[in-house]
C-alpha positions as CSV (number, residue, x, y, z in Angstrom):
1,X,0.0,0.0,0.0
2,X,1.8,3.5,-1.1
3,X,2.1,5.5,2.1
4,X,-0.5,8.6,2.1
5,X,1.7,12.5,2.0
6,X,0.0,14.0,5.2
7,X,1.8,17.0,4.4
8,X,3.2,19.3,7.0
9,X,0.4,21.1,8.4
10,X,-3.2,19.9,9.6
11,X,-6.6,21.6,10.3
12,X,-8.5,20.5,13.4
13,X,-12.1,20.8,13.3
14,X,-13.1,19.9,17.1
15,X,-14.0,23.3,17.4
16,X,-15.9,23.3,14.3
17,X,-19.5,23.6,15.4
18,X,-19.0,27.0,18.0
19,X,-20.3,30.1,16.8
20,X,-18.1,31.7,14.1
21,X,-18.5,34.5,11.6
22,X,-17.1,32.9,8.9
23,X,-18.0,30.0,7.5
24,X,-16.8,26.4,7.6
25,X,-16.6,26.4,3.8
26,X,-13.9,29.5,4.2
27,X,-12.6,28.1,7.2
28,X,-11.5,25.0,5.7
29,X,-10.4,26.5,2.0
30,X,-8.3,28.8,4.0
31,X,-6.4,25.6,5.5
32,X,-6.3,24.4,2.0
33,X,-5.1,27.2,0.3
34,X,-2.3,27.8,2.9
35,X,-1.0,24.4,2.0
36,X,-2.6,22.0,4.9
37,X,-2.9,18.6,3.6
38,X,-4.6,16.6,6.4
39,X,-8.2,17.5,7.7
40,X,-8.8,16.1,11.3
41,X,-12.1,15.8,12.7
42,X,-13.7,12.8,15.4
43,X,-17.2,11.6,15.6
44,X,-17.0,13.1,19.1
45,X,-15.8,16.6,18.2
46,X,-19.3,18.8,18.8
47,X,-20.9,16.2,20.7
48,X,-23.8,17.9,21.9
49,X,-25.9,16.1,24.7
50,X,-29.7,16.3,23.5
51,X,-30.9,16.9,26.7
52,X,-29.1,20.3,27.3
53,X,-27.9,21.4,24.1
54,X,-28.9,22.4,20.6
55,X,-28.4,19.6,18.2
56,X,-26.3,20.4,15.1
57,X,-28.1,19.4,11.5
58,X,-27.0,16.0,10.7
59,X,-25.8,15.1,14.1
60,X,-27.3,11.2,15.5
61,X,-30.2,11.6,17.5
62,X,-27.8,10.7,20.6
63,X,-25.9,14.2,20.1
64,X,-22.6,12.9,17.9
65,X,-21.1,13.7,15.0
66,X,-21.5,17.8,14.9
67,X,-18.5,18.8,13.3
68,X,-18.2,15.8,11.0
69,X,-22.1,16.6,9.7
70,X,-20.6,20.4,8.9
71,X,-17.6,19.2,7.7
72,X,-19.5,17.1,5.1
73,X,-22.1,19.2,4.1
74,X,-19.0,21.2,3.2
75,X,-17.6,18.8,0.8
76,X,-21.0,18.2,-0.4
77,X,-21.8,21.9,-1.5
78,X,-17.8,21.9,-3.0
79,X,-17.1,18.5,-4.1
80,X,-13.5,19.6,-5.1
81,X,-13.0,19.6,-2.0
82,X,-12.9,16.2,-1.6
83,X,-10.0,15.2,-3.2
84,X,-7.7,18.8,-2.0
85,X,-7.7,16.7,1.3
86,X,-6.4,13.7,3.6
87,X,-9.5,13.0,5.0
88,X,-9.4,12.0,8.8
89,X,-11.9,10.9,11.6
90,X,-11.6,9.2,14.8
91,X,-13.8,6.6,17.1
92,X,-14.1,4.6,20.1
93,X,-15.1,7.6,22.6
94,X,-18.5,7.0,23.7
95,X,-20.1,9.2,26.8
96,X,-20.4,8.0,29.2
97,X,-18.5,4.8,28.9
98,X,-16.1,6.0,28.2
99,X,-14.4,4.0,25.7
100,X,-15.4,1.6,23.2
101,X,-13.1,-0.5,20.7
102,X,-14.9,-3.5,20.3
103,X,-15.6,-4.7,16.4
104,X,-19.5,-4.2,17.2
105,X,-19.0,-0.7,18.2
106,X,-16.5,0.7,15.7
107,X,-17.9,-1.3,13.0
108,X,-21.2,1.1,13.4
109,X,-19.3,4.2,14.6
110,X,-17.3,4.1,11.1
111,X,-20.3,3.9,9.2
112,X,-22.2,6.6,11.1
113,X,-18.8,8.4,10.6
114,X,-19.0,8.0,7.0
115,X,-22.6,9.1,6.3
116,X,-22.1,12.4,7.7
117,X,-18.9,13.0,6.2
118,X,-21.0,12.1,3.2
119,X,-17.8,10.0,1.7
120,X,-17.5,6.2,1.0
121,X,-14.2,5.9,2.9
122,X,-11.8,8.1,4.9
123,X,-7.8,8.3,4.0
124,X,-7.1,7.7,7.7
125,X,-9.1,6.3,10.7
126,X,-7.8,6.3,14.4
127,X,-9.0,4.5,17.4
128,X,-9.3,8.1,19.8
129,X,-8.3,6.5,23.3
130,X,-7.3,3.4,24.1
131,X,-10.2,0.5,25.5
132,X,-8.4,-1.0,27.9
133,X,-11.2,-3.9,27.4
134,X,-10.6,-4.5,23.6
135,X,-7.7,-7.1,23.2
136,X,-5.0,-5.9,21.1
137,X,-5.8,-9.0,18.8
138,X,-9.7,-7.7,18.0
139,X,-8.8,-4.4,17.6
140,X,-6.0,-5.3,14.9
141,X,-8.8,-7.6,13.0
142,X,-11.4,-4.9,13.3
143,X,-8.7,-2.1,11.6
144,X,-7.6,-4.5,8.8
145,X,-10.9,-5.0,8.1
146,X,-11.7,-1.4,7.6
147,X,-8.9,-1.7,5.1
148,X,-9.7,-4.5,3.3
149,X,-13.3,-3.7,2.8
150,X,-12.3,-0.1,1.0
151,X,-13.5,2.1,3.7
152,X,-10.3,3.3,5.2
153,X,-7.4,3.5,3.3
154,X,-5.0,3.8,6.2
155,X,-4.8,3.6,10.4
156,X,-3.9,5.6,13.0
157,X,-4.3,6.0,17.0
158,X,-4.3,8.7,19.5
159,X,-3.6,9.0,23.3
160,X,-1.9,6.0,23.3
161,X,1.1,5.2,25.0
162,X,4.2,3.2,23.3
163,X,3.5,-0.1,24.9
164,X,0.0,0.2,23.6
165,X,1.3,1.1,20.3
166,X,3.5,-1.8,20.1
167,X,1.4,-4.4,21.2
168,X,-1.4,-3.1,18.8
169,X,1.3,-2.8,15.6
170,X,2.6,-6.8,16.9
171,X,-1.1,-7.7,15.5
172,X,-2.0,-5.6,12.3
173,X,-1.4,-6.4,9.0
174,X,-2.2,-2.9,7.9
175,X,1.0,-0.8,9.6
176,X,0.0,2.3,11.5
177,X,1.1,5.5,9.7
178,X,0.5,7.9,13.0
179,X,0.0,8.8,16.3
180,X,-1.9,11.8,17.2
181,X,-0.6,13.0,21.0
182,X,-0.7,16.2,22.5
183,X,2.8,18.0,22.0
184,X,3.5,21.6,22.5
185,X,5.9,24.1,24.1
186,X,4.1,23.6,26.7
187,X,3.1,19.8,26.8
188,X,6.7,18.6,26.5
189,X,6.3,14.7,27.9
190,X,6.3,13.1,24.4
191,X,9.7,14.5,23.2
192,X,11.3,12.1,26.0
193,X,8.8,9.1,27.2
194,X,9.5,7.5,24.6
195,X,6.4,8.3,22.5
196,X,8.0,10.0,19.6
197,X,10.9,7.3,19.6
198,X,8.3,4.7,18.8
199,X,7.2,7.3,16.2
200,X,10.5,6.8,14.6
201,X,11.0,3.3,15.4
202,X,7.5,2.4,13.7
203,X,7.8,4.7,10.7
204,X,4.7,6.9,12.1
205,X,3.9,10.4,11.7
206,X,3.3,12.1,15.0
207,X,-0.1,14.5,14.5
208,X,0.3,17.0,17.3
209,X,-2.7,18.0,19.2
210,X,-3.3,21.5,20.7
211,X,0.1,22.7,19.8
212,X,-0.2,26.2,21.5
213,X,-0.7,24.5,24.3
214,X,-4.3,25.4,24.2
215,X,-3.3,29.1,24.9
216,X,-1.2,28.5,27.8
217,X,1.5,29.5,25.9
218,X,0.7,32.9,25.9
219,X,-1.5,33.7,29.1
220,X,-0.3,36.1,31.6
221,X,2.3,33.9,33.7
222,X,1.4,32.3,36.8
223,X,4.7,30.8,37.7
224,X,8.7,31.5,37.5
225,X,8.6,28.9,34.7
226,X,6.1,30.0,33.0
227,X,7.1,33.3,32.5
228,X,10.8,31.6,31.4
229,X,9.3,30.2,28.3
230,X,7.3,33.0,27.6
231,X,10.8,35.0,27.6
232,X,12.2,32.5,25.7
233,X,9.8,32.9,23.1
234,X,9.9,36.3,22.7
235,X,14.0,36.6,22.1
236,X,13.2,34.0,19.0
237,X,10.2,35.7,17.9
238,X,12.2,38.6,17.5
239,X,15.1,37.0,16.0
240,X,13.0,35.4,12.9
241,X,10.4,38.4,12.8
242,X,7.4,35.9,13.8
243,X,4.5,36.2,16.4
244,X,4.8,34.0,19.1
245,X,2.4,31.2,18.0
246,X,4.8,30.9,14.8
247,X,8.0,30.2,16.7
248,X,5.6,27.4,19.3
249,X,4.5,25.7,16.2
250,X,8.5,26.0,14.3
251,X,9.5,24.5,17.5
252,X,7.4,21.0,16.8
253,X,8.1,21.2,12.8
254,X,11.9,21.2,13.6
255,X,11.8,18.6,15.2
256,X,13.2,15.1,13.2
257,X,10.4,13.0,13.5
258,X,8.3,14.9,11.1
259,X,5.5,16.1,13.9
260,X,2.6,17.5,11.9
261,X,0.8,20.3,14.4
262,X,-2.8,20.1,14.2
263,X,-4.0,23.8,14.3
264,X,-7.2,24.3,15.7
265,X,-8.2,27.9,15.4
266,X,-11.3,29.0,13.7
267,X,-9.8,32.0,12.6
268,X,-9.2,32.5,9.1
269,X,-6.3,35.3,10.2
270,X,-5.0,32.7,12.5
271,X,-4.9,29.8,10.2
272,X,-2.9,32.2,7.8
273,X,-0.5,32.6,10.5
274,X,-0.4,29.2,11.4
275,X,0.6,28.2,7.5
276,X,3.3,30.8,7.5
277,X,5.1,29.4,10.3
278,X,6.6,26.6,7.6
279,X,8.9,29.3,6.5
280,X,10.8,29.4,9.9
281,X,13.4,27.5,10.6
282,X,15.4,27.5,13.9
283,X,18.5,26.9,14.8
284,X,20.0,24.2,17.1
285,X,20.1,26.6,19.9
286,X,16.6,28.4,18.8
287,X,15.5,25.0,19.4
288,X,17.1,24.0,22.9
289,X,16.8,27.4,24.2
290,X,13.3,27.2,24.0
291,X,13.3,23.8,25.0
292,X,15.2,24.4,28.4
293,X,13.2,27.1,29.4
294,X,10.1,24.6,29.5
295,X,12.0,21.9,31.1
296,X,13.3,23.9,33.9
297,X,16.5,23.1,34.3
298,X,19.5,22.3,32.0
299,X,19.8,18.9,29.9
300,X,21.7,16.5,31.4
């Protein structure tokens, strides 16, 4: 199977359904036009609960699949759209199990996935959390079948750690092209637990989750540290002429593994921004200067 291009950049639509002046057709040709490849959603993203909420139009009765129903209502009124992106979703999150990853489950989450997108597959599919009550085994059967059936044309997971990973990979015939954890400036862990080594060591793209740190980055500082990385930040974003959200994301995109940072704004501004950051490149001590001020304390 030829391995999909995921590109460099992604476009997270988890905050697709709040309120937004401008549309979700700009919204997402923006992304698109700036050069992001890979379009993320989950059948969870805008999960609205029926009982306190209003329901977004082509949601389930049971409140999921918001942003995927808006997301393919968009390709449906701009068809080209289809085929300008990687096409991604996510399942095995159901309130208020939490988690389900048995072949029943994500056999009809897929296909629920899939009607709203208004698509007859997705380019990549990823179990969102682990089950910890689905054997490895099962999983791997239910994900090969996706495959085989024409409905996915690759796999992926998220939140999960490298043991999972492993044992998960040990059993599938289809090879995992990526990972989607949080890393950021801010949410350091995966740069030495060992998640991005199995990155590497499996051949899978890392897809970066809230890469600003979900604004922590960038909020008045609260602690010595903190306010270290925010300093830190600013001496680089004066050295490259870049905002401050540019040099965060150039921090993941330097990095050798080939992280991807999904960006999540719903500003069309922002996600211009965002794009531009591709043109920075840091240096070696850019990089650990920045990385240093996060971890506190000097490498060993």
């Amino acid at each position: 199977m030829k391995k999909l291009n995921l590109g460099r950049m992604a476009y997270g639509c988890w905050r697709l359904t709040e309120p937004n002046e401008s549309s979700v057709q700009h919204r997402i040709h923006t992304a698109l036009d700036m050069g992001f490849k890979l379009i993320d959603t989950a059948d969870i993203y805008g999960f609205t609960d029926p009982e306190r909420g209003v329901m977004i139009n082509g949601a389930d009765p049971d409140g999921f699949g918001g942003a995927e129903a808006l997301l393919g209502d968009c390709i449906a009124r701009d068809p080209a759209l289809r085929d300008r992106m990687i096409l991604a979703t996510k399942g095995g999150i159901r309130p208020p199990l939490p988690y389900d990853s048995s072949q029943h489950y994500l056999t009809q989450a897929l296909e629920a996935s899939l009607k709203r997108l208004r698509t007859n597959y997705v380019d990549l599919y990823q179990i969102h959390r682990p089950d910890l009550l689905t054997d490895y085994a099962a999983l791997a059967e239910t994900l090969d079948g996706f495959v085989i059936a024409g409905k996915v044309r690759a796999l992926g997971v998220s939140n999960f750690t490298p043991h999972q990973i492993r044992a998960l990979s040990a059993h599938l015939k289809t090879p995992l092209l990526s990972h989607q954890p949080e890393i950021s400036l801010w949410a350091t862990e995966s740069f030495e637990d060992g998640t991005l080594d199995i990155c590497a060591e499996l051949g899978l793209t890392p897809l970066a989750w809230s890469p600003l740190g979900s604004g922590a980055l960038f909020r008045t500082p609260d602690t010595k540290q903190m306010k270290a990385v925010q300093e830190a930040l600013d001496d680089c974003a004066v050295r490259h002429d870049a905002t401050l959200s540019q040099i965060a994301l150039a921090f993941l995109l330097a990095h050798p593994s080939g992280i991807i940072p999904i960006i999540g704004t719903q500003t069309p501004t922002r996600i211009k921004e965002a794009g531009s950051a591709l043109e920075i490149k840091l240096s070696r001590e850019d990089w650990y200067a920045l990385y240093i001020a996060r971890r506190g304390e000097p490498m060993p």
